[in-house]
mmCIF file of the protein (N, C-alpha, C, O) and its ligand, coordinates in Angstrom:
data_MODEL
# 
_entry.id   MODEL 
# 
loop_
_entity.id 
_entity.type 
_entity.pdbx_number_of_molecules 
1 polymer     1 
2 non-polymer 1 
# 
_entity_poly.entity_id                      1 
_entity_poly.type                           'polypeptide(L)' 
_entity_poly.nstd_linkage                   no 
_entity_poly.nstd_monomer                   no 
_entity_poly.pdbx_seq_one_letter_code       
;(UNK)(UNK)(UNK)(UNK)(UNK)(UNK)(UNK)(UNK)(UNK)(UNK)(UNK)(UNK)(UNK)(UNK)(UNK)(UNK)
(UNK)(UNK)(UNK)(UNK)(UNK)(UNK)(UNK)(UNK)(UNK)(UNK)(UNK)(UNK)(UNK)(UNK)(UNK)(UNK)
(UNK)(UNK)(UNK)(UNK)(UNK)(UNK)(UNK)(UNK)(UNK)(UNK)(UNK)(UNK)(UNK)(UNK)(UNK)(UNK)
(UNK)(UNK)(UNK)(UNK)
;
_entity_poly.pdbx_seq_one_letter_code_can   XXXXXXXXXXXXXXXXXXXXXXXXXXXXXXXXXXXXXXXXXXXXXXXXXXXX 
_entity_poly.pdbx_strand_id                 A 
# 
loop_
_entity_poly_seq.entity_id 
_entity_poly_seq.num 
_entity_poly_seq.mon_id 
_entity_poly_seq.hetero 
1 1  UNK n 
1 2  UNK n 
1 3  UNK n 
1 4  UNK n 
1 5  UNK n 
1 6  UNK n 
1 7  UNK n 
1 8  UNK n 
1 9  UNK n 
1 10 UNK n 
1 11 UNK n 
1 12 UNK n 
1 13 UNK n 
1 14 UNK n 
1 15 UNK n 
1 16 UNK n 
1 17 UNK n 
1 18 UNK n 
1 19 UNK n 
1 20 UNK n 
1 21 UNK n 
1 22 UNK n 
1 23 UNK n 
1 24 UNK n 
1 25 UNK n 
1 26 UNK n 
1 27 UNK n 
1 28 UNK n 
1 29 UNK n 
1 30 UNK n 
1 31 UNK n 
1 32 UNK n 
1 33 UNK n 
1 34 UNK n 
1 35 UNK n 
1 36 UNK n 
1 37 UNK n 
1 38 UNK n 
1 39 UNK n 
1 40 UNK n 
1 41 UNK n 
1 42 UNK n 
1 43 UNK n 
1 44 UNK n 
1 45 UNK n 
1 46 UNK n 
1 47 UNK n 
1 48 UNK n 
1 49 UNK n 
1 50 UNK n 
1 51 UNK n 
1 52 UNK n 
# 
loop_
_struct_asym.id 
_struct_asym.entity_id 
A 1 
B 2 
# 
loop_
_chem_comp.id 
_chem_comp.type 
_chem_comp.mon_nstd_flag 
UNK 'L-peptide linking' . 
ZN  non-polymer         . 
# 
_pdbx_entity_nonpoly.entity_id   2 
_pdbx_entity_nonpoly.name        ? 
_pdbx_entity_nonpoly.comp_id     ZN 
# 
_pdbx_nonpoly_scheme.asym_id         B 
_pdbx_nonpoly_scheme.entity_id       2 
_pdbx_nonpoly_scheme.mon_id          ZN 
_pdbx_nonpoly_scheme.ndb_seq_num     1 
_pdbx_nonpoly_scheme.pdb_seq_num     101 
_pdbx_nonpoly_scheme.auth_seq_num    101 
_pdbx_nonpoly_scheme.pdb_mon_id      ZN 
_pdbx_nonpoly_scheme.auth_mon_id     ZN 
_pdbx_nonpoly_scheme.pdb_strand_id   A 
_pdbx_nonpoly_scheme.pdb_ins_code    . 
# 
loop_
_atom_site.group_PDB 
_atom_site.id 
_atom_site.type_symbol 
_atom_site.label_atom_id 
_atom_site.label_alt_id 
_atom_site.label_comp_id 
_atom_site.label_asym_id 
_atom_site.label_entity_id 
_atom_site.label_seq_id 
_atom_site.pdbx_PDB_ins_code 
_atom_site.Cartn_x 
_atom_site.Cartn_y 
_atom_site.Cartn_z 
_atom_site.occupancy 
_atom_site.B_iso_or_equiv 
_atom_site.pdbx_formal_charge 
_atom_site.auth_seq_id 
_atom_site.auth_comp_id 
_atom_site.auth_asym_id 
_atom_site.auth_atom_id 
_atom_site.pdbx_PDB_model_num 
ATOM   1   N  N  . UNK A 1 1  ? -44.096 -53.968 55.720 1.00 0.00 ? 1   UNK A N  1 
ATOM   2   C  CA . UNK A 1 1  ? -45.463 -54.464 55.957 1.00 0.00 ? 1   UNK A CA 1 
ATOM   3   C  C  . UNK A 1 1  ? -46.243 -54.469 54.643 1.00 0.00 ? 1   UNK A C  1 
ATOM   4   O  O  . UNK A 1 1  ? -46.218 -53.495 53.890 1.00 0.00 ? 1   UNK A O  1 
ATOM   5   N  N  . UNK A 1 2  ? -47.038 -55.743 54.341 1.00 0.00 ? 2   UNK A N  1 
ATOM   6   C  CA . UNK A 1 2  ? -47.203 -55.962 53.332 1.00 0.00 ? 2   UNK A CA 1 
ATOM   7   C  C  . UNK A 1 2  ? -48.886 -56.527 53.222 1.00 0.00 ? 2   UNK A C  1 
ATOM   8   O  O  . UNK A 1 2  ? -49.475 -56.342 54.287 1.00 0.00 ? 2   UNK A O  1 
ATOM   9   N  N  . UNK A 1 3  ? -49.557 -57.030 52.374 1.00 0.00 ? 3   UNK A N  1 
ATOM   10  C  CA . UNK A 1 3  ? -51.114 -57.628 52.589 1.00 0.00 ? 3   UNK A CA 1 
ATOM   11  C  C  . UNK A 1 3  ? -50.268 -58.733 53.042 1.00 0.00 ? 3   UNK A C  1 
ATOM   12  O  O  . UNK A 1 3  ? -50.116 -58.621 54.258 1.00 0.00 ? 3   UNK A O  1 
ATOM   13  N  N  . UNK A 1 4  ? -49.789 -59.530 52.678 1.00 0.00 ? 4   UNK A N  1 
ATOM   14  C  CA . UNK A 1 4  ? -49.416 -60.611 53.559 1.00 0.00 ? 4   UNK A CA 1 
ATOM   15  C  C  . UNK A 1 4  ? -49.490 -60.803 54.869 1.00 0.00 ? 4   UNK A C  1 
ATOM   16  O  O  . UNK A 1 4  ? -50.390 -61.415 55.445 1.00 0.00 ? 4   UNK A O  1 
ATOM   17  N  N  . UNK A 1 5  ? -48.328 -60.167 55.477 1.00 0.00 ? 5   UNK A N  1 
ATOM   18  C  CA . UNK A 1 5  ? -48.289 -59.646 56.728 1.00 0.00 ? 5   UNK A CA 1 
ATOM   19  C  C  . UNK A 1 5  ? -49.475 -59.057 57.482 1.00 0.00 ? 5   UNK A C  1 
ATOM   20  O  O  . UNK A 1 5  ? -49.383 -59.200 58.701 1.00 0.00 ? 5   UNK A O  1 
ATOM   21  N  N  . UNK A 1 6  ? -50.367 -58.545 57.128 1.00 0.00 ? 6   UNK A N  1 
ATOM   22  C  CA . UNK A 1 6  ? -51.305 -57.931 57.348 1.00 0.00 ? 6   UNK A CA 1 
ATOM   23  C  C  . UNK A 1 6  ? -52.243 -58.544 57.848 1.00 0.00 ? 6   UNK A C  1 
ATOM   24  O  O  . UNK A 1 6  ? -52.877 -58.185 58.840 1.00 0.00 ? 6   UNK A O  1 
ATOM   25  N  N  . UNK A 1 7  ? -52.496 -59.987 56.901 1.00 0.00 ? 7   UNK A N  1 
ATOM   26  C  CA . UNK A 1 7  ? -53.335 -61.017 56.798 1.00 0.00 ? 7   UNK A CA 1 
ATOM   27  C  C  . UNK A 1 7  ? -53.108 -62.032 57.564 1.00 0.00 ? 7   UNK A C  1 
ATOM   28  O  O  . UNK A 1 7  ? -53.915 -62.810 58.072 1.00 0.00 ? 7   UNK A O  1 
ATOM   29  N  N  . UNK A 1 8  ? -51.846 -61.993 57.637 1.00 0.00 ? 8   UNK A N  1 
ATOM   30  C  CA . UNK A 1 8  ? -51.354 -63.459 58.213 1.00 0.00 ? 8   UNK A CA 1 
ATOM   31  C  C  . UNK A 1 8  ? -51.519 -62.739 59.941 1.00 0.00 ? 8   UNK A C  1 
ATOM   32  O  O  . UNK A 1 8  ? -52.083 -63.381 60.827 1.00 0.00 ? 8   UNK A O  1 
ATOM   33  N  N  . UNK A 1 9  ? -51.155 -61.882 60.089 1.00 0.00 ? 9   UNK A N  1 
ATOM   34  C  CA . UNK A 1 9  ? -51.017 -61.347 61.557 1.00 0.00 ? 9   UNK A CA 1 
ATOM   35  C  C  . UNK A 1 9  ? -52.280 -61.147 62.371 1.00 0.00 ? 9   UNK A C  1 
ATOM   36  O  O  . UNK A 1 9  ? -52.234 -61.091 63.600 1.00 0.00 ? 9   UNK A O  1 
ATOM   37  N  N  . UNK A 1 10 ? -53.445 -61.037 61.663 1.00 0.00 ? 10  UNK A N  1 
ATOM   38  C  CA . UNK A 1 10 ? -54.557 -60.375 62.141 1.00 0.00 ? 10  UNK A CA 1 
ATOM   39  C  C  . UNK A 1 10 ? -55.448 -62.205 62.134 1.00 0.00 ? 10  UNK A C  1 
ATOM   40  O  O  . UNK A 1 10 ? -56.429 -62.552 62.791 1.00 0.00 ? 10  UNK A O  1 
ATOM   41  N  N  . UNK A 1 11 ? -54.771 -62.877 61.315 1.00 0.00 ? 11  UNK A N  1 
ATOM   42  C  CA . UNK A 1 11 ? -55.169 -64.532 61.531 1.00 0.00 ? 11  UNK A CA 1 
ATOM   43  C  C  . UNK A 1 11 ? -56.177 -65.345 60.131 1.00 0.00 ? 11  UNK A C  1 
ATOM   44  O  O  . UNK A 1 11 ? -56.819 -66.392 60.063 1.00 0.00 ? 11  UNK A O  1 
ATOM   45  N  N  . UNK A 1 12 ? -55.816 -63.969 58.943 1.00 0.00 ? 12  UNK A N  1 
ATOM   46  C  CA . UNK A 1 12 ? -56.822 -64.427 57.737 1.00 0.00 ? 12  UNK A CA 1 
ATOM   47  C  C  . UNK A 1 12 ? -55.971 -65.508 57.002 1.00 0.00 ? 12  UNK A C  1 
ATOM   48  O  O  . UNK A 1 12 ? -56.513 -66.217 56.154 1.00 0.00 ? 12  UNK A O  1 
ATOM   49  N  N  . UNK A 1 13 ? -54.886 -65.624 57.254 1.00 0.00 ? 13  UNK A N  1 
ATOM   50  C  CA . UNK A 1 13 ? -54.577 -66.380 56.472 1.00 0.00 ? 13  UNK A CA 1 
ATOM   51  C  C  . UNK A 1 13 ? -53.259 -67.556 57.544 1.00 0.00 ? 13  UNK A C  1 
ATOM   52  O  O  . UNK A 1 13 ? -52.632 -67.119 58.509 1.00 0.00 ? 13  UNK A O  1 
ATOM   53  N  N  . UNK A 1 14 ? -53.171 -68.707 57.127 1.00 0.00 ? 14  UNK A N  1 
ATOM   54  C  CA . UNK A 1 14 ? -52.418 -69.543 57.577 1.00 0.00 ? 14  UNK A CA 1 
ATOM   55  C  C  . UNK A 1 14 ? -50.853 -69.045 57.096 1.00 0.00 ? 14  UNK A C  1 
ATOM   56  O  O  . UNK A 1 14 ? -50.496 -68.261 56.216 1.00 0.00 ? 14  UNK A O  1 
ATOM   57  N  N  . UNK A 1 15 ? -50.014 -69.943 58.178 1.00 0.00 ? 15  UNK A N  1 
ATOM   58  C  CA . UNK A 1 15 ? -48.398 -69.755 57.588 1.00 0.00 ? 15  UNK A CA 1 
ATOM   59  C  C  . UNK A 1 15 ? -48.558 -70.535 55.956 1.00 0.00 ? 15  UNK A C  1 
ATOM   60  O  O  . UNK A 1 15 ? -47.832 -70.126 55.050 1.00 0.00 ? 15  UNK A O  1 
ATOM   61  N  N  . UNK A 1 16 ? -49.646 -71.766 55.675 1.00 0.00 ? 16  UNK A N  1 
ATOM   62  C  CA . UNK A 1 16 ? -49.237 -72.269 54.492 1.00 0.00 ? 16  UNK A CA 1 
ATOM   63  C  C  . UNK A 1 16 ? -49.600 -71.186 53.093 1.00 0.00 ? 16  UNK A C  1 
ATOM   64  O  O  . UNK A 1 16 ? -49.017 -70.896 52.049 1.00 0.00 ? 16  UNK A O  1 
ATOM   65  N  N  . UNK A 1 17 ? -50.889 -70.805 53.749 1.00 0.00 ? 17  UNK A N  1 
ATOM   66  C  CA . UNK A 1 17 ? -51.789 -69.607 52.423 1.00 0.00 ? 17  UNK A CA 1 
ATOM   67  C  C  . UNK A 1 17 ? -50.616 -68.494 52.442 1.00 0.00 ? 17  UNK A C  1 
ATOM   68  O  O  . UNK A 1 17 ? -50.118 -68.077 51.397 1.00 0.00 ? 17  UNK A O  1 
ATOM   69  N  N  . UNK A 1 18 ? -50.323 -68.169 53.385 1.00 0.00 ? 18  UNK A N  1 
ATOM   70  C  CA . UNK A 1 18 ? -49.416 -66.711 53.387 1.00 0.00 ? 18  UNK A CA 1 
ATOM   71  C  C  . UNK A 1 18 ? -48.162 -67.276 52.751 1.00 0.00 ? 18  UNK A C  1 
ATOM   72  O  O  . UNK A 1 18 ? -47.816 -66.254 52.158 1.00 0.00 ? 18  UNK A O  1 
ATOM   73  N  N  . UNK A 1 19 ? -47.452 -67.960 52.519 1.00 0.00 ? 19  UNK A N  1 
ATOM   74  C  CA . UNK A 1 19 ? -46.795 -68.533 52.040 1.00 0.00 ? 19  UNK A CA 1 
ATOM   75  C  C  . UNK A 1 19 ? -46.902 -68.832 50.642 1.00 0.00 ? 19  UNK A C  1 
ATOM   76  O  O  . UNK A 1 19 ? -45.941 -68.801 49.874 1.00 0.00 ? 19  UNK A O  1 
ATOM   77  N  N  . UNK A 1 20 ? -48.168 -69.146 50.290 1.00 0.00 ? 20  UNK A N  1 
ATOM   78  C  CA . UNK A 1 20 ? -48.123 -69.471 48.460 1.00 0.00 ? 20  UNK A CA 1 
ATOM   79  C  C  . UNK A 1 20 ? -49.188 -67.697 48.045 1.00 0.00 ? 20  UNK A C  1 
ATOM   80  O  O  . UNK A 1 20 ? -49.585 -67.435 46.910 1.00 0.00 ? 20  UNK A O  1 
ATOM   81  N  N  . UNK A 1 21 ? -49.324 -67.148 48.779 1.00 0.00 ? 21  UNK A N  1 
ATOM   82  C  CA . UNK A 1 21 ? -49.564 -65.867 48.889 1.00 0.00 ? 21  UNK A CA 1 
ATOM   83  C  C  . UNK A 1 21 ? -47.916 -64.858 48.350 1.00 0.00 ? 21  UNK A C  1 
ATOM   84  O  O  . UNK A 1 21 ? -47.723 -64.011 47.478 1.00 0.00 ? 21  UNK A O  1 
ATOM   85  N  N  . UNK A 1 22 ? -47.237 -65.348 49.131 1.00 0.00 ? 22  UNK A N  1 
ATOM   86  C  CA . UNK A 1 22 ? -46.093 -64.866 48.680 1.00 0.00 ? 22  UNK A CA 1 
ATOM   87  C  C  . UNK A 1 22 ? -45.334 -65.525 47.525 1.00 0.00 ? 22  UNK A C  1 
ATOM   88  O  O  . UNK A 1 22 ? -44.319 -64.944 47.142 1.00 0.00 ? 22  UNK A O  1 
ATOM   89  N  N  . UNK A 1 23 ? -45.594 -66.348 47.089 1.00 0.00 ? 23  UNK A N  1 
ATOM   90  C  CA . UNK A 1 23 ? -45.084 -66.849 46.430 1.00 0.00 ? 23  UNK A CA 1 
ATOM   91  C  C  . UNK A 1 23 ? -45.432 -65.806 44.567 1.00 0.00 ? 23  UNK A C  1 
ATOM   92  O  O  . UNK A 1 23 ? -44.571 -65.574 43.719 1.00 0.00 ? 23  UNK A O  1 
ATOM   93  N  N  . UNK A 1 24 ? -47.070 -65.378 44.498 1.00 0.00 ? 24  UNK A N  1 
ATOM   94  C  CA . UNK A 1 24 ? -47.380 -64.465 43.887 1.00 0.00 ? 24  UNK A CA 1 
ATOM   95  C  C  . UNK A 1 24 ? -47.081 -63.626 43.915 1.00 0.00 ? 24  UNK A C  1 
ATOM   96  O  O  . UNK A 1 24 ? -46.904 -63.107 42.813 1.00 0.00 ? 24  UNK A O  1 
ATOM   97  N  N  . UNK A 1 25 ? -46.800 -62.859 45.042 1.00 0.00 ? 25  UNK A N  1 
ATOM   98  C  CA . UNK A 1 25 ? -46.667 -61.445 45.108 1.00 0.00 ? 25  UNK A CA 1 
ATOM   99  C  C  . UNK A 1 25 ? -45.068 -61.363 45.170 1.00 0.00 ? 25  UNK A C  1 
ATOM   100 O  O  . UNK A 1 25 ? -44.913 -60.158 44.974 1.00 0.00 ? 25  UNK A O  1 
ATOM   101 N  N  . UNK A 1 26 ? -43.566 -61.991 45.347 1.00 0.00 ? 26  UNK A N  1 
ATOM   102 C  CA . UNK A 1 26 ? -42.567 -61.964 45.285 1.00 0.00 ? 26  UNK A CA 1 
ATOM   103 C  C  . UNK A 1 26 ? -42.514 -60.902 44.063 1.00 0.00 ? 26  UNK A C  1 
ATOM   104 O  O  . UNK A 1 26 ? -42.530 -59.719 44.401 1.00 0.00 ? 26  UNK A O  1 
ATOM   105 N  N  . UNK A 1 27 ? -42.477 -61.076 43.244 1.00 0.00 ? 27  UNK A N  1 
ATOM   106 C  CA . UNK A 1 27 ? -42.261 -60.104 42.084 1.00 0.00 ? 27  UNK A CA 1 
ATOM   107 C  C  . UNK A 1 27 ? -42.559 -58.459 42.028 1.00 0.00 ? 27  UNK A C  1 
ATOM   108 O  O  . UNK A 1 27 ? -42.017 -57.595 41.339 1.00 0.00 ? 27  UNK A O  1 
ATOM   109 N  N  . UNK A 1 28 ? -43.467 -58.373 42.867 1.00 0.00 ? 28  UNK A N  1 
ATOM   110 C  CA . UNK A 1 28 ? -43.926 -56.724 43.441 1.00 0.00 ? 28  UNK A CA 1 
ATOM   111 C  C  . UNK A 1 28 ? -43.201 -56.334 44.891 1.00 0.00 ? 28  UNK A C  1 
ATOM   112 O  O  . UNK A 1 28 ? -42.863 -55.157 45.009 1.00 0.00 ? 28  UNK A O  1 
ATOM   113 N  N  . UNK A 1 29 ? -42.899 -57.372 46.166 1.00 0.00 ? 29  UNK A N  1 
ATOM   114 C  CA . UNK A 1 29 ? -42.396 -57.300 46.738 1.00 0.00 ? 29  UNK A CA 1 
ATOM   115 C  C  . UNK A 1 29 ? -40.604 -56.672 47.121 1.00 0.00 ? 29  UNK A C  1 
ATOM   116 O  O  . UNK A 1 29 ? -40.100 -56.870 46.015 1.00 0.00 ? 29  UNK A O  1 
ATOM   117 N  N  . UNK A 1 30 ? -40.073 -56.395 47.527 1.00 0.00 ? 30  UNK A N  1 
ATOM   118 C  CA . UNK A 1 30 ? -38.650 -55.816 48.312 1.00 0.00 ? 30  UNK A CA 1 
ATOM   119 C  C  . UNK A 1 30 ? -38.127 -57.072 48.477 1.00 0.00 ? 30  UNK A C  1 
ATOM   120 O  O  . UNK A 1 30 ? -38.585 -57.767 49.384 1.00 0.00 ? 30  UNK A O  1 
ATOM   121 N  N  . UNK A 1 31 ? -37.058 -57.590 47.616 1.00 0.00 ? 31  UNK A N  1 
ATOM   122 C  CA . UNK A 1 31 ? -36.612 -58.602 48.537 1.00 0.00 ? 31  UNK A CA 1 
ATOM   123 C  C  . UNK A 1 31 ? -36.368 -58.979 49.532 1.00 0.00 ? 31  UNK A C  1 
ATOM   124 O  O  . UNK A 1 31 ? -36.374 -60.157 49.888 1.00 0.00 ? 31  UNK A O  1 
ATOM   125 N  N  . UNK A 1 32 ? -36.001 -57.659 50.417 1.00 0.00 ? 32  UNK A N  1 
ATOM   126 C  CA . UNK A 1 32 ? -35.599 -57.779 51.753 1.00 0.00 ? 32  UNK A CA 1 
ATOM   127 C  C  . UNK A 1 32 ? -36.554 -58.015 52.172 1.00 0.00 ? 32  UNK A C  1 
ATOM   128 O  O  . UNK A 1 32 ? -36.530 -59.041 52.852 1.00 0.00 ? 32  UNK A O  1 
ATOM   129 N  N  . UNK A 1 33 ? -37.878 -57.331 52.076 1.00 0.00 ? 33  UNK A N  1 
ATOM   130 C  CA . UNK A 1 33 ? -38.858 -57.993 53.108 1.00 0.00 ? 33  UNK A CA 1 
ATOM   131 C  C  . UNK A 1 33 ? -40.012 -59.256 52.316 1.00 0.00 ? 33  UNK A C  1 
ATOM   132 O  O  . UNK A 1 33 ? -41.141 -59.482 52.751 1.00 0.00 ? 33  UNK A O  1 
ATOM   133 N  N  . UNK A 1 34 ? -39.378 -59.968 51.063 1.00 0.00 ? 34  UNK A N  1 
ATOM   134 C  CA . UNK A 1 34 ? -39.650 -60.729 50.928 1.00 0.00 ? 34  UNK A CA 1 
ATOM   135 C  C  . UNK A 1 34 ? -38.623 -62.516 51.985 1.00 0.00 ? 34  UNK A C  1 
ATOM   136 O  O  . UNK A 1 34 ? -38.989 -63.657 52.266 1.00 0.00 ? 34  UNK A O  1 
ATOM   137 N  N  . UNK A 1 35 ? -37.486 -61.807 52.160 1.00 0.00 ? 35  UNK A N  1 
ATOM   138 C  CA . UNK A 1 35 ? -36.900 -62.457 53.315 1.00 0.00 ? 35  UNK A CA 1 
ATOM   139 C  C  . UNK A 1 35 ? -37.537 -62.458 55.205 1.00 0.00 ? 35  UNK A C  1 
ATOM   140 O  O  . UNK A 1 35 ? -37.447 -63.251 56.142 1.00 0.00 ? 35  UNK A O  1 
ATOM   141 N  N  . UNK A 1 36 ? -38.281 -60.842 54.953 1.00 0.00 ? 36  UNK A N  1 
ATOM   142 C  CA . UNK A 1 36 ? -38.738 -61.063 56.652 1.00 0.00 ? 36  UNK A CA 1 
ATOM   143 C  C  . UNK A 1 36 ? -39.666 -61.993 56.753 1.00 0.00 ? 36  UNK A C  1 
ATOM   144 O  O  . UNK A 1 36 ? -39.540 -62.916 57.558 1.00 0.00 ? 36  UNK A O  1 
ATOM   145 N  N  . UNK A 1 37 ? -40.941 -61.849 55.783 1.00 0.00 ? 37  UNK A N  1 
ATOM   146 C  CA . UNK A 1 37 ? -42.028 -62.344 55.472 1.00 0.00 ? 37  UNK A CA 1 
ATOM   147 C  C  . UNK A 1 37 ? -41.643 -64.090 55.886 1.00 0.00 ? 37  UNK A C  1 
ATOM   148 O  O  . UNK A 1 37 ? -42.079 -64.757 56.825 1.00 0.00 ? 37  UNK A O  1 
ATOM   149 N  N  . UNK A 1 38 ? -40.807 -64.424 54.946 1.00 0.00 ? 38  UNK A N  1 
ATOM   150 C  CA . UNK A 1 38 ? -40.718 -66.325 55.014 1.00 0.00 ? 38  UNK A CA 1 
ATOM   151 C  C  . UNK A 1 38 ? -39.803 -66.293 56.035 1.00 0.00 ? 38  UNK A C  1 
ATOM   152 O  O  . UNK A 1 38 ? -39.728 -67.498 56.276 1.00 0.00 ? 38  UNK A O  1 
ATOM   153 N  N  . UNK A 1 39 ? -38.843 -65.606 57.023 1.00 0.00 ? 39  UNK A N  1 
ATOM   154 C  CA . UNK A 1 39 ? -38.835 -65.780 58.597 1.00 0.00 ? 39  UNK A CA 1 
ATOM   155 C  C  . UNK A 1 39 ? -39.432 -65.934 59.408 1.00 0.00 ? 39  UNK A C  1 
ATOM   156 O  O  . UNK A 1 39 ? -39.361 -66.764 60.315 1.00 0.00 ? 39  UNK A O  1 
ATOM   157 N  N  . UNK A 1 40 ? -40.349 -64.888 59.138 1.00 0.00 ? 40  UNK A N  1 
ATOM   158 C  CA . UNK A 1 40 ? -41.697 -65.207 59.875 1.00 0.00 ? 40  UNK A CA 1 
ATOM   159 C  C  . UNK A 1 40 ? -42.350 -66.202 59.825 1.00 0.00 ? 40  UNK A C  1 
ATOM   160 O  O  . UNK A 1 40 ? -42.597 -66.853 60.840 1.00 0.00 ? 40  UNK A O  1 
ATOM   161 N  N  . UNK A 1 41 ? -42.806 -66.566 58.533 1.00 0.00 ? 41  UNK A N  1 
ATOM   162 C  CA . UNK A 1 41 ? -43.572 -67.757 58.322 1.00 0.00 ? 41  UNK A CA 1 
ATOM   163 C  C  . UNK A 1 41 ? -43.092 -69.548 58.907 1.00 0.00 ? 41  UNK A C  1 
ATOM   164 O  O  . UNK A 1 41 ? -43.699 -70.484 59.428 1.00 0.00 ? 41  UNK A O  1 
ATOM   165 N  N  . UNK A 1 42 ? -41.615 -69.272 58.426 1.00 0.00 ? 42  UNK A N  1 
ATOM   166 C  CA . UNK A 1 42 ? -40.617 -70.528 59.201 1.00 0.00 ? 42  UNK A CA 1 
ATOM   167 C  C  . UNK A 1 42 ? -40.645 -70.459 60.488 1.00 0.00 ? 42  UNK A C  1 
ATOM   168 O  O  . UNK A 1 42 ? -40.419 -71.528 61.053 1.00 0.00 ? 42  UNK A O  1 
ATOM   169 N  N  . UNK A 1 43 ? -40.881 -69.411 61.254 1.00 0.00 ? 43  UNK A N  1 
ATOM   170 C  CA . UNK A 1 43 ? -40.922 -69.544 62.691 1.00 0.00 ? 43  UNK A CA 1 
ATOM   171 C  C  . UNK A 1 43 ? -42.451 -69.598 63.058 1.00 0.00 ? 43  UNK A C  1 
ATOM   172 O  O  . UNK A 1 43 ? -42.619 -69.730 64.271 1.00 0.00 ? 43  UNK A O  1 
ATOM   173 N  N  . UNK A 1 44 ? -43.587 -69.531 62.330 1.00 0.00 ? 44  UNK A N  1 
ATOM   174 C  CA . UNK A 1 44 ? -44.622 -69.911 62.680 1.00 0.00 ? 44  UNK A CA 1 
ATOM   175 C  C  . UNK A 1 44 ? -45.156 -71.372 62.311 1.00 0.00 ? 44  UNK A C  1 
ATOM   176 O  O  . UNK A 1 44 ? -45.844 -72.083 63.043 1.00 0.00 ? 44  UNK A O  1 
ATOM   177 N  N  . UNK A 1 45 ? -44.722 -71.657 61.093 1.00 0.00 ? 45  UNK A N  1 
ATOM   178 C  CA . UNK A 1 45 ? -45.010 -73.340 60.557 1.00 0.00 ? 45  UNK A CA 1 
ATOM   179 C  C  . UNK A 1 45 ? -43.567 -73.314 59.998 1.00 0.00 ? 45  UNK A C  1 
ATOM   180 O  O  . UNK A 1 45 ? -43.282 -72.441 59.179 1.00 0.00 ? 45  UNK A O  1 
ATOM   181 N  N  . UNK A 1 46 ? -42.678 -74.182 60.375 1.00 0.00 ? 46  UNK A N  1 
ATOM   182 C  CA . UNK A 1 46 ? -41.640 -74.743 59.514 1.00 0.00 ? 46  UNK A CA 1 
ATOM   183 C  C  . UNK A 1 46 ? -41.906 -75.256 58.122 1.00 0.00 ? 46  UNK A C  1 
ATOM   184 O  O  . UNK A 1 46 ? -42.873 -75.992 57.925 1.00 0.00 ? 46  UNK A O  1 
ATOM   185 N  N  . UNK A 1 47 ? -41.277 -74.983 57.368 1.00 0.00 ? 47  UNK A N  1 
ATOM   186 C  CA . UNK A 1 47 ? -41.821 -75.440 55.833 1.00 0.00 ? 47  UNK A CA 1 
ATOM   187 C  C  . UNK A 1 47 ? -41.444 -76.832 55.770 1.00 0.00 ? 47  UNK A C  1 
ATOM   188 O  O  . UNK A 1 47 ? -40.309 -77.057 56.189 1.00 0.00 ? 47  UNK A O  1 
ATOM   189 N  N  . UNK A 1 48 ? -42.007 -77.677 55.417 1.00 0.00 ? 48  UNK A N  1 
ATOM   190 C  CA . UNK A 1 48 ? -41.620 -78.918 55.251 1.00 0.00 ? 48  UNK A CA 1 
ATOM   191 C  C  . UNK A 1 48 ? -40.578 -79.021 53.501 1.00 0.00 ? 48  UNK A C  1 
ATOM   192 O  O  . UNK A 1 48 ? -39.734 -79.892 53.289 1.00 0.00 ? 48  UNK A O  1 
ATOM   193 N  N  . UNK A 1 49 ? -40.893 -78.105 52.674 1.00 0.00 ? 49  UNK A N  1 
ATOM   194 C  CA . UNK A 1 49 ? -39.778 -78.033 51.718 1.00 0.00 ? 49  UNK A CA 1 
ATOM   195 C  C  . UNK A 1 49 ? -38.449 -77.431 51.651 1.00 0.00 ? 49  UNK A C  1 
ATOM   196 O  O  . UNK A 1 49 ? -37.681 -77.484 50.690 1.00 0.00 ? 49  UNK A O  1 
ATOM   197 N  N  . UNK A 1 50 ? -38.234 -76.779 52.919 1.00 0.00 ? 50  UNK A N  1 
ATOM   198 C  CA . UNK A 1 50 ? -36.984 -76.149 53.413 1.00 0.00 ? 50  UNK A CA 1 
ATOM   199 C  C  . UNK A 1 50 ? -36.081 -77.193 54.081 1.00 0.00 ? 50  UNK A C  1 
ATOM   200 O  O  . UNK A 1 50 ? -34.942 -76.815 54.350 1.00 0.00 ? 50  UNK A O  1 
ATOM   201 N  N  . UNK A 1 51 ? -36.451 -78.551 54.411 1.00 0.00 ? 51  UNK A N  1 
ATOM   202 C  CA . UNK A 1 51 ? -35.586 -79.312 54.915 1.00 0.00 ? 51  UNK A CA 1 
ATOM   203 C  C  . UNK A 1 51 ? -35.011 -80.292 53.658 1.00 0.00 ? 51  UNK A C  1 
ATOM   204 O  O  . UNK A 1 51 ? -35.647 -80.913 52.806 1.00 0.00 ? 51  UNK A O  1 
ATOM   205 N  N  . UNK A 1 52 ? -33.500 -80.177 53.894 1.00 0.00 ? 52  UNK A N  1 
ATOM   206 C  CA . UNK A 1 52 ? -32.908 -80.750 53.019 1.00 0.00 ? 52  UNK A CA 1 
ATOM   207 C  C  . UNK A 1 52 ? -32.967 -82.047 52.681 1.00 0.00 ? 52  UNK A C  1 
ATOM   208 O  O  . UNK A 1 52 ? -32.287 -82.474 51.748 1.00 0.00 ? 52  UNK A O  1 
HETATM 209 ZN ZN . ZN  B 2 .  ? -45.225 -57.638 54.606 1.00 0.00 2 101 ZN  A ZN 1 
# 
């Protein structure tokens, strides 16, 4: 659990903001739960740059 998560769950931030949210914070983040984080996010807004 992360400000991300935090933010995004409680409704401050969109799947897109939480998303370029993470995109900053990856580098301080756990990879592993830099993987839960954009699961989450793909199952709340599909990324439109994840499709091949
Ligand atoms: Zn988190």
């Amino acid at each position: 659990m992360c400000i991300i998560c935090i933010d995004f769950e409680r409704g401050a931030l969109k799947a897109s903001e939480a998303r370029r949210a993470l995109g900053e914070m990856r580098p301080t983040l756990d990879a592993k739960h830099v993987r839960e984080v954009e699961d989450k996010l793909d199952e709340a807004e599909p990324s439109p740059a994840s499709t091949p």
